[in-house]
C-alpha positions in Angstrom: -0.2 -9.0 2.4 -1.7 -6.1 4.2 1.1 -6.2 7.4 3.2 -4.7 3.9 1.0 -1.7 3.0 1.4 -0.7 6.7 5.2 -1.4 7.6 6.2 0.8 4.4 3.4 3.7 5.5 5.1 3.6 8.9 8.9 3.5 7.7 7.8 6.3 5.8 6.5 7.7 8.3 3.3 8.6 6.8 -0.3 8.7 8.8 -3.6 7.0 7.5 -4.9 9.8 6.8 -1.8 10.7 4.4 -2.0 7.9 2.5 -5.6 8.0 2.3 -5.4 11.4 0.8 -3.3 10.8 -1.8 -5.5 8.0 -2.8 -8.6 10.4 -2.5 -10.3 7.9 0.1 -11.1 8.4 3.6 -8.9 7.3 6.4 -11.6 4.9 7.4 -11.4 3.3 4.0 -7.6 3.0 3.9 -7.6 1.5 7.9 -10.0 -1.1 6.4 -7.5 -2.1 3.4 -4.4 -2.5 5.7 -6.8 -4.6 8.3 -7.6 -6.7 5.1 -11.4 -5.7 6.4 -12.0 -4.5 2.4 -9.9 -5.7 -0.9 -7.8 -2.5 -2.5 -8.7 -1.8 -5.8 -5.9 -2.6 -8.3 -5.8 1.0 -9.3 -4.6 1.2 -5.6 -2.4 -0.9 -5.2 -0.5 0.5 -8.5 -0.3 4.0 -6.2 0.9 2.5 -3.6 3.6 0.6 -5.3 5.2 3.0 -7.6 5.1 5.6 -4.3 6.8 3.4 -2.4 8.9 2.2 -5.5 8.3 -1.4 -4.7 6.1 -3.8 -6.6 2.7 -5.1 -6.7 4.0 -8.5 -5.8 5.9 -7.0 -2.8 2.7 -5.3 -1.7 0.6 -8.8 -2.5 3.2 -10.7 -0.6 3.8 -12.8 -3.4 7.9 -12.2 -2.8 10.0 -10.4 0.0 11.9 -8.7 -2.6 10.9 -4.8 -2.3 12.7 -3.6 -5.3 10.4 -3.0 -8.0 10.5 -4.9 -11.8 12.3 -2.9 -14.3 9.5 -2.8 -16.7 
């Protein structure tokens, strides 16, 4: 799960600290959510997922399909 939060901050070539910002965390925080050190809040994960305009299940791993649901 967490090896997808970090491929799609790299191939947007985004730092920790980026991301971590527009989450309002600190970058120590966010290093410990894509380590899988510390669970991301659901409110999070939501972010992440309609930044990256992918899906919760994509981030989750639950399916390799990025493209998010239309709903």
């Amino acid at each position: 799960m967490y090896q997808h939060i970090r491929n799609l901050r790299e191939d947007n070539d985004l730092t920790q600290q980026q991301v971590a910002e527009l989450l309002n965390i600190s970058q120590t925080t966010y290093s410990r959510y894509e380590s899988g050190a510390l669970d991301i809040p659901s409110s999070s994960l939501i972010f992440l997922a309609k930044y990256y305009k992918t899906s919760v299940d994509y981030l989750l791993g639950l399916t390799k399909n990025k493209a998010p649901c239309d709903k």
